[in-house]
C-alpha positions as CSV (number, residue, x, y, z in Angstrom):
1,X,2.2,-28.1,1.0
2,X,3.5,-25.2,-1.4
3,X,6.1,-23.0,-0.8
4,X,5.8,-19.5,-2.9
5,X,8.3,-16.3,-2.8
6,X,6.3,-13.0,-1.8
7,X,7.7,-9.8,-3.0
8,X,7.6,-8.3,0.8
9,X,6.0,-9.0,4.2
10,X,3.6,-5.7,3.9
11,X,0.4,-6.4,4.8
12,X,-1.6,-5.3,1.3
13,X,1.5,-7.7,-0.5
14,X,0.2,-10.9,1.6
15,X,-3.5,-10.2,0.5
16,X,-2.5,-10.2,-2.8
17,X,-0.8,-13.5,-2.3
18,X,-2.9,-15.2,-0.8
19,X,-6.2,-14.2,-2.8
20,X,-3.6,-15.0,-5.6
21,X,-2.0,-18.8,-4.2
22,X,-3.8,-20.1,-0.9
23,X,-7.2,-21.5,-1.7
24,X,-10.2,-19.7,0.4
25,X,-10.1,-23.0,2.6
26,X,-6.9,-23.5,3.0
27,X,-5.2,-23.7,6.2
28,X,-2.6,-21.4,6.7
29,X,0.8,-21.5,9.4
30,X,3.0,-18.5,10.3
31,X,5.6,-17.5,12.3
32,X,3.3,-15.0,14.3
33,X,4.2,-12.5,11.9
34,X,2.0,-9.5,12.7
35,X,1.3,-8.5,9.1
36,X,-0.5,-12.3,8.5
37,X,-3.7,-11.7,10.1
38,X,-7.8,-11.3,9.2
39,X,-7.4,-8.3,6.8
40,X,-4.5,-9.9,4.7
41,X,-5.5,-13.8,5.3
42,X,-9.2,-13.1,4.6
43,X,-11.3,-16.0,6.8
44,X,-8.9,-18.8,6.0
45,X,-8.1,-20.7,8.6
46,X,-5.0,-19.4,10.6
47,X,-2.6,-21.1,13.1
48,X,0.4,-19.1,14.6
49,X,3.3,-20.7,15.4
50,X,5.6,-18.3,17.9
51,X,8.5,-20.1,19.3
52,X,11.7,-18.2,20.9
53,X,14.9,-19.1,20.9
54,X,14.8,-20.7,24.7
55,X,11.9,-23.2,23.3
56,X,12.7,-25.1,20.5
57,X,9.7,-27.8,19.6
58,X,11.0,-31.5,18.7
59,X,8.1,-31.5,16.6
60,X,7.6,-28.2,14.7
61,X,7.1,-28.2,11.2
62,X,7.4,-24.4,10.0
63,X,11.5,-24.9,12.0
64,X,11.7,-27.9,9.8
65,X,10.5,-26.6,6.7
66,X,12.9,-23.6,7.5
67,X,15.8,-26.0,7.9
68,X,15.0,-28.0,4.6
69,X,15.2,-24.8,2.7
70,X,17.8,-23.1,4.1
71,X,20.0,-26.2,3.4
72,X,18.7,-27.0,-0.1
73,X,19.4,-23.3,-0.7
74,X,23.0,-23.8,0.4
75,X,23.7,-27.3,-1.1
76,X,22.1,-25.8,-4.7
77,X,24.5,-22.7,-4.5
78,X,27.4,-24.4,-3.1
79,X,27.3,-27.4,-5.7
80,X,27.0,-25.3,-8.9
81,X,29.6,-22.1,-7.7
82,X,32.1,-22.2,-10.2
83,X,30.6,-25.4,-11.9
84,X,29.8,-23.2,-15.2
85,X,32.9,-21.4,-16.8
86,X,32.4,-19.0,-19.5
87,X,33.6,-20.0,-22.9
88,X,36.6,-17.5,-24.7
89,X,35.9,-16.3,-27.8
């Protein structure tokens, strides 16, 4: 698995990125975003993965993926705020 940063969700920006990071066989999981389809995905392999709110999966990968991040993201900014002090001349 690889996890890459896309400038937007627009539907010419996701061809580029995938052409650009998903190999032509590689599989590919979304959140049902209507922008990831054929014309931006070319003929890799697609799953969708739509889940509302009143659903949640025990086992669903993208929602754990999501959580991993999202905490990562807060540990990383949350353990170095205010760890680095500028120096005085």
């Amino acid at each position: 698995m690889r996890l890459a940063n896309a400038d937007n969700n627009h539907e010419a920006t996701l061809k580029r990125f995938a052409e650009e990071h998903v190999a032509a066989e590689g599989e590919v999981t979304t959140d049902g975003l209507a922008s990831c389809n054929p014309r931006s995905l070319g003929n890799r392999p697609h799953e969708m993965s739509v889940q509302t709110p009143a659903e949640p999966r025990q086992r669903d990968s993208l929602q754990s993926v999501h959580l991993t991040v999202s905490l990562l993201k807060r540990w990383l900014l949350g353990t170095r705020a205010g760890a680095v002090k500028p120096r005085s001349p």
